[in-house]
matplotlib code that plots the C-alpha trace (Angstrom):
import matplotlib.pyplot as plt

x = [21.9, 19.3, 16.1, 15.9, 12.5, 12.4, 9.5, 8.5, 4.9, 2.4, -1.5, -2.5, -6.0, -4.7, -2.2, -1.4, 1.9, 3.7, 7.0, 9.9, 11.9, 15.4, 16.1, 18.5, 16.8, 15.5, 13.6, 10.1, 7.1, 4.7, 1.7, 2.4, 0.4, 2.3, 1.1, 2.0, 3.9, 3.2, 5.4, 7.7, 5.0, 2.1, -0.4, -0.6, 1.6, 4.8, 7.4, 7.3, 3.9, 4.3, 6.6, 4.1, 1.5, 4.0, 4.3, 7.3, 7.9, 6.2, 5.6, 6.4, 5.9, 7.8, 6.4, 5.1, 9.1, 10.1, 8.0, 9.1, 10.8, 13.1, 15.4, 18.1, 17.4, 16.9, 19.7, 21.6, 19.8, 20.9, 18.5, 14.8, 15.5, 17.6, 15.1, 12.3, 13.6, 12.4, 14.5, 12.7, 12.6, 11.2, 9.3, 9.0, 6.7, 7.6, 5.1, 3.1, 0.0, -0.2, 1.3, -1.1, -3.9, -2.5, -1.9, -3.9, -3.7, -1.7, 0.7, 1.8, 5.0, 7.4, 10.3, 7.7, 4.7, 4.3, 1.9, 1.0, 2.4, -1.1, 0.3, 1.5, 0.3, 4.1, 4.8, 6.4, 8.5, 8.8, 10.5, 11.5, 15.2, 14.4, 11.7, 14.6, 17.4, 15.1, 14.5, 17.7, 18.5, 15.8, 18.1, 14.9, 14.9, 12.5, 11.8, 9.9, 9.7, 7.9, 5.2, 2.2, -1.2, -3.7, -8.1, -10.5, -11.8, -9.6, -9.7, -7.5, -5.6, -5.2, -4.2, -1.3, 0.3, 0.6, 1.8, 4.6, 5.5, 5.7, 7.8, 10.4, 9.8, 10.8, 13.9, 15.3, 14.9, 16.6, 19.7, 20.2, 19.5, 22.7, 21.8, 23.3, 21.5, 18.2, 16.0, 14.0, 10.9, 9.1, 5.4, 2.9, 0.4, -2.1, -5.5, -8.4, -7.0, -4.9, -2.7, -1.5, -1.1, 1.0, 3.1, 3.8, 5.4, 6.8, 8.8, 9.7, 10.8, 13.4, 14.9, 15.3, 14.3, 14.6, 10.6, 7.4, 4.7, 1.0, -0.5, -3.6, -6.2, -8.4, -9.0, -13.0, -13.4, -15.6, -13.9, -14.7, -12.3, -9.7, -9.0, -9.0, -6.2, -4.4, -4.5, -3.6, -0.5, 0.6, 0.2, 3.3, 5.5, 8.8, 8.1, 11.5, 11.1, 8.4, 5.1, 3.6, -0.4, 0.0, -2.9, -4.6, -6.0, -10.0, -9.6, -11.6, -9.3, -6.3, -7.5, -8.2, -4.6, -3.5, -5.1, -3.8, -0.3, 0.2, 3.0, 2.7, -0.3, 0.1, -2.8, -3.8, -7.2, -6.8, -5.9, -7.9, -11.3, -9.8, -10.2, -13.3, -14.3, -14.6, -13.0, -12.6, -14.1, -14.9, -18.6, -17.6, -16.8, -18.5, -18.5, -18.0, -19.9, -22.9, -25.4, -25.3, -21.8, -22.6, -22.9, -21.0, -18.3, -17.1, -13.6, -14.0, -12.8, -12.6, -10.5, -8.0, -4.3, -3.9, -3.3, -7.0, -8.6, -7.1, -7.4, -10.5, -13.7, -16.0, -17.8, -14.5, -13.7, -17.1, -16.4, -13.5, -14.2, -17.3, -15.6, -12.7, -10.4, -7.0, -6.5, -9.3, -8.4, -5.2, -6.8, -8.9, -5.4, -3.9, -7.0, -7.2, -3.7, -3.4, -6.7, -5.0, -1.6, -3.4, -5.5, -2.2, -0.8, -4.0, -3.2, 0.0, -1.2, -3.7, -1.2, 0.6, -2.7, -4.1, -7.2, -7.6, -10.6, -12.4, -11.5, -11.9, -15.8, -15.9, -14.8, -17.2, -20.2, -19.2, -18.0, -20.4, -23.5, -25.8, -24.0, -22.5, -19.2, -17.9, -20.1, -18.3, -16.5, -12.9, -11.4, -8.2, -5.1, -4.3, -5.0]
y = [3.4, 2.2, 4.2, 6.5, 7.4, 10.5, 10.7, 14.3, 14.7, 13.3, 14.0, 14.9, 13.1, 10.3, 7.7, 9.5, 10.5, 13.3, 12.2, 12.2, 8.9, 9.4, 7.3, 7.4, 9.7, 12.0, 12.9, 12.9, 13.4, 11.0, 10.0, 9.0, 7.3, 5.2, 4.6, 1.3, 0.2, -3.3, -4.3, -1.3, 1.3, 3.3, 2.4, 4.6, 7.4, 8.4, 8.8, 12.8, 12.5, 10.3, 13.2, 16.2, 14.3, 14.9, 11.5, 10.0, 6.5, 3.9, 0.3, -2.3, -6.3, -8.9, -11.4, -10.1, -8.6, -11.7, -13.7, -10.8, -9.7, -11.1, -9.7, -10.6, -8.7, -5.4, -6.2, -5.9, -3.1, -1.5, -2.3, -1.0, 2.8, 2.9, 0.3, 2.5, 5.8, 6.5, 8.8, 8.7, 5.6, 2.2, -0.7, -3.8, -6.2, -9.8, -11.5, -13.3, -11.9, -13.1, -16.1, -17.1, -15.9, -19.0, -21.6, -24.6, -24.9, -28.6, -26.3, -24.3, -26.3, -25.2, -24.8, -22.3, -22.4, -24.8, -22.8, -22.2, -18.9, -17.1, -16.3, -19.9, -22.3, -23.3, -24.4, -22.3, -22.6, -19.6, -19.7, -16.8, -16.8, -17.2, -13.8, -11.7, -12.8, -11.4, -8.2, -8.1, -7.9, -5.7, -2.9, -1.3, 0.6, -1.2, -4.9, -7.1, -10.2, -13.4, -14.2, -16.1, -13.8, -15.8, -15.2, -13.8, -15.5, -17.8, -20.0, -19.6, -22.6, -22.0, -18.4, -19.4, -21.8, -19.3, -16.9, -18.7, -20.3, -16.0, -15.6, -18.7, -17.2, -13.5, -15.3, -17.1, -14.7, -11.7, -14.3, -14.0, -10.3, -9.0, -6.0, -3.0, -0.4, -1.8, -1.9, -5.2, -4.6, -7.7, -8.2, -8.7, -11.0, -12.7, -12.5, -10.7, -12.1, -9.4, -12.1, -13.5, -9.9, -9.3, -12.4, -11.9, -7.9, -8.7, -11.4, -9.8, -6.4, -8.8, -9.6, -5.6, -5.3, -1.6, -0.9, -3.4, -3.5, -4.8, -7.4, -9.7, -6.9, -6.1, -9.5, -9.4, -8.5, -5.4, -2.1, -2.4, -5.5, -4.1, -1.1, -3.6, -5.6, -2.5, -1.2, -4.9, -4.3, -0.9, -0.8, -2.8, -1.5, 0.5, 4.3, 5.0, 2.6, 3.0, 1.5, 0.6, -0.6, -2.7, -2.8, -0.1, 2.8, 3.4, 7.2, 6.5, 3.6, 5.7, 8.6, 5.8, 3.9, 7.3, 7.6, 4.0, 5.1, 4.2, 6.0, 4.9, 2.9, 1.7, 0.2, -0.4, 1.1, 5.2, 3.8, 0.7, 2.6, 5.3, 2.3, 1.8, 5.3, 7.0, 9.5, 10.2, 13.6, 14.6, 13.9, 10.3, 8.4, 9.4, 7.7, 9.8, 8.0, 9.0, 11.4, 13.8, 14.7, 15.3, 19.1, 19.7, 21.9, 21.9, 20.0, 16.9, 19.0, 22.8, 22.9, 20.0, 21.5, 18.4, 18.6, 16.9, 19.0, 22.5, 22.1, 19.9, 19.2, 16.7, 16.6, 16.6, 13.1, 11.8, 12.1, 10.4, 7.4, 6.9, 6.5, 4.5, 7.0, 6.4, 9.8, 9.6, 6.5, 8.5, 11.5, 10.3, 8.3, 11.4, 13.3, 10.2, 9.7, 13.4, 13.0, 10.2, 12.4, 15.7, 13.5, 12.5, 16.1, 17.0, 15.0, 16.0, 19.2, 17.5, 16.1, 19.7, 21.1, 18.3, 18.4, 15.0, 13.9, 17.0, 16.5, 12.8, 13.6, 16.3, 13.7, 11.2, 13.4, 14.5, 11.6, 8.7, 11.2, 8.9, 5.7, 3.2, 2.8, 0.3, -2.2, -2.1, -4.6, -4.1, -4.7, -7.1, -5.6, -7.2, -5.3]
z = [3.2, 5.5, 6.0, 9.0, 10.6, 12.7, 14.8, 15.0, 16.9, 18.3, 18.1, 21.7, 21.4, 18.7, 18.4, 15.0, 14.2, 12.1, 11.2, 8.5, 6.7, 5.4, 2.3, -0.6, -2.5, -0.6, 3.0, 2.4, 5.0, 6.9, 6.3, 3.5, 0.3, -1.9, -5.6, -6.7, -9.8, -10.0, -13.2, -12.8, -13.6, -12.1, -14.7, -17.4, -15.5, -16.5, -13.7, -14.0, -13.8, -10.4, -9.4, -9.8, -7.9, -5.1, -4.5, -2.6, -2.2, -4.8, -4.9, -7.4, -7.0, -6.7, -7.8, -11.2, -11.9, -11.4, -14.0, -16.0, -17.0, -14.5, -11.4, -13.3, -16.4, -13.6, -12.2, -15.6, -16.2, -13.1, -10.7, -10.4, -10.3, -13.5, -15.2, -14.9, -14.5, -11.3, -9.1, -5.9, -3.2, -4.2, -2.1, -3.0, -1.4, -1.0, -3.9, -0.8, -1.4, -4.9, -4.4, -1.5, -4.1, -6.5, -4.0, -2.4, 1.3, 0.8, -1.3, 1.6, 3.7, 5.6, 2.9, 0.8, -1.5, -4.8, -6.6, -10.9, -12.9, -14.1, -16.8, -18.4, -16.2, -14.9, -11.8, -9.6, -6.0, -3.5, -0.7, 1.4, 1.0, -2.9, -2.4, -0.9, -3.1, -5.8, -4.1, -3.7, -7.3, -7.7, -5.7, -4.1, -1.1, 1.0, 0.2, 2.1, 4.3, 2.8, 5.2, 4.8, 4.0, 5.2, 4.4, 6.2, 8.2, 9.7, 12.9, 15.9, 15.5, 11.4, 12.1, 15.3, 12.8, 10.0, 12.5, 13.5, 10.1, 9.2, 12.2, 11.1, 7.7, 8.2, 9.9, 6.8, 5.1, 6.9, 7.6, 3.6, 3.0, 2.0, 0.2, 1.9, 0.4, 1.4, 4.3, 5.4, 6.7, 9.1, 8.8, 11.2, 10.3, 13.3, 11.4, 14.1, 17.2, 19.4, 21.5, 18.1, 16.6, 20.2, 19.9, 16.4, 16.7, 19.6, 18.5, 15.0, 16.9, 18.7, 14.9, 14.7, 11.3, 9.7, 9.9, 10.2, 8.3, 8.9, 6.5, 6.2, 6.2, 3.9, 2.8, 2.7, 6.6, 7.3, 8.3, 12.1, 11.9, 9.9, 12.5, 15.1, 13.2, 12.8, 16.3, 17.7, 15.7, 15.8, 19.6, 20.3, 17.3, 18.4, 17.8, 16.0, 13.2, 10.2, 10.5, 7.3, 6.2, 3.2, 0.2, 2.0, 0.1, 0.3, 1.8, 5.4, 5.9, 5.3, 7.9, 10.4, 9.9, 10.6, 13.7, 15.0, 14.2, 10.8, 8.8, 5.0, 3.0, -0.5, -2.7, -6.8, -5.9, -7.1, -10.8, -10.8, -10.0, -12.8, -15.2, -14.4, -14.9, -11.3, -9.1, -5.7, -4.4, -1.0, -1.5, -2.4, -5.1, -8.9, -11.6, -14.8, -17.2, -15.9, -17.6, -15.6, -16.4, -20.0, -19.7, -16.6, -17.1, -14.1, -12.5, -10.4, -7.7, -8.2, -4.7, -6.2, -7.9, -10.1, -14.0, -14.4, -12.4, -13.6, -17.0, -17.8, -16.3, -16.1, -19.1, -21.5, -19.4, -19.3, -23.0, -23.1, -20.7, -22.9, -26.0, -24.0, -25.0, -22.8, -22.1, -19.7, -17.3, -17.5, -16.5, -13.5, -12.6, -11.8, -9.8, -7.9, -6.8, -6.2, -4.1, -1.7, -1.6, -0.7, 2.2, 3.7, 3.6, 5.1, 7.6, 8.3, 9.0, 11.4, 13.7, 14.4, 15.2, 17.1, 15.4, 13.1, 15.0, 13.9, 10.2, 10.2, 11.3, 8.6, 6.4, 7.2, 6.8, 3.6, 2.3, 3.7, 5.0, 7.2, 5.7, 8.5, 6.6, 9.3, 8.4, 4.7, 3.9, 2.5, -0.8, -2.1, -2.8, -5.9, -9.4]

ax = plt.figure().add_subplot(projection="3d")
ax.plot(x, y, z, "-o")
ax.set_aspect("equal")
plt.show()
């Protein structure tokens, strides 16, 4: 079936929304965060695991499934869910942020984008009839238009082009889509200019795709810019379809999607700071390997209710991460995602009681203290 969004309440002082989506697995609340799943896994998380985080919808890529092990291996296997065991609702995004990542600008045409496989060198063709019939096979719930993701910063005239090559884009490829059991999602892409943000919603919400999402932020712009990009959008999205902020997952950029009227965020960054030995807390981020934790017997969080934090604290996986034991990336994996799924349910709770300004100010002053964090500029999406 096709998703359903139900709109349920508005924040008074906000353009923040409290709301539900309908998919084939299950009705689940927004906001939302979405871990993501790149080759068909959360790294190092096993799908129960994903499940006791309280997570709902995940994310899985495109383009990576389809160097391998193939769409139509997962197909054969019974689609995506069945592949990896996962019995909630899947997204799948189109592979156009990675494939932009690998092209040249003389590589981009019309028809689609020449670019080379990072993992052998080959060359490769997209196309965005060739991105959906993959998602497609892939049998996820969500999938994707193909639209062009283009960097920061970008002139007026580069970023009009790419808006309307997106716009013919997300076309072609919703005339092919013929999986019934999916929802197509447009994108709006239009760089840090608001008329081109405008032109670009408006003329996708005329294709009527099941729900919209908002790409080409944080590509290297500062976080003043990247709420701009997202309220340029947002403000002329329908209110009865699902708005969603893709690659987005630094906690402040979450609250402040939120507040612009963003439903669901994804992003690689609560497992790929875990590899790298650090945790999210409300105090900001830590890093675990440092001395300090040697004797502290504390949890990262003694508020948080995830597996990490109520059974082991943070000198057991300061001793892990320094002996680059697995169990401890796995470990912070978990407090981390926990951490972004516990802010959006905090949020939740925000919009009935028309109070998320409040909370976002607590946040800040915990989290950032007398740091400017909109002069911060954002990070990539890609692992």
């Amino acid at each position: 079936m096709k998703i359903k969004y139900n709109l349920l309440k508005n924040e008074k002082n906000t353009e923040a929304r409290y709301g539900t989506i309908e998919t084939n697995y299950g009705t689940y609340e927004t906001p939302m965060f979405m871990p993501v799943g790149t080759r068909a896994t959360v790294k190092g998380l096993s799908p129960d695991e994903i499940y006791d985080l309280k997570s709902g919808i995940i994310l899985a890529n495109t383009y990576h499934l389809w160097l391998r092990p193939g769409e139509d291996l997962i197909d054969r296997a019974g689609g995506l869910h069945k592949f990896m065991n996962y019995k909630g609702p899947i997204l799948t995004d189109s592979g156009g942020f990675q494939v932009f990542s690998l092209a040249r600008p003389k590589d981009i045409t019309e028809e689609g984008v020449k670019f080379k496989s990072h993992i052998d060198g080959s060359k490769l063709f997209l196309t965005p009839e060739k991105s959906i019939e993959i998602q497609n096979k892939l049998d996820s719930d969500i999938a994707m238009s193909f639209d062009e993701c283009i960097p920061y910063p970008a002139t007026y005239e580069y970023s009009k082009d790419s808006v309307e090559r997106t716009i013919r884009w997300a076309k072609r490829g919703k005339s092919v889509f013929n999986n019934p059991r999916q929802s197509l999602f447009g994108i709006v892409q239009g760089g840090e200019y608001e008329d081109l943000r405008k032109h670009c919603a408006l003329e996708l919400v005329k294709e009527n795709f099941d729900g919209y999402s908002i790409g080409g932020t944080s590509v290297g712009e500062n976080k003043e810019t990247m709420y701009k990009m997202v309220s340029y959008s947002t403000k002329y999205l329908p209110k009865d379809k699902v708005r969603y902020l893709m690659g987005v997952g630094d906690p402040i950029d979450i609250i402040e999607g939120v507040i612009r009227g963003v439903d669901i965020f994804d992003c690689v960054l609560p497992t790929r700071i875990a590899r790298h030995s650090n945790a999210f807390t409300k105090y900001g981020k830590i890093n675990l390997k440092n001395s300090k934790f040697k004797e502290d017997f504390t949890p990262i969080e003694p508020d948080c209710d995830c597996y990490a934090c109520k059974n082991f604290t943070k000198a057991y996986i300061r001793h892990l991460v320094t002996l680059n034991e697995m169990l401890g990336s796995r470990l912070l994996s978990i407090h981390n995602i926990r951490f972004l799924t516990r802010l959006t349910e905090d949020l939740r709770e925000c919009i009935k009681n028309d109070n998320i300004i409040e909370y976002k100010e607590e946040f800040i002053k915990n989290y950032y203290g007398d740091k400017d964090y909109l002069k911060i500029e954002t990070t990539g999406q890609g692992e």
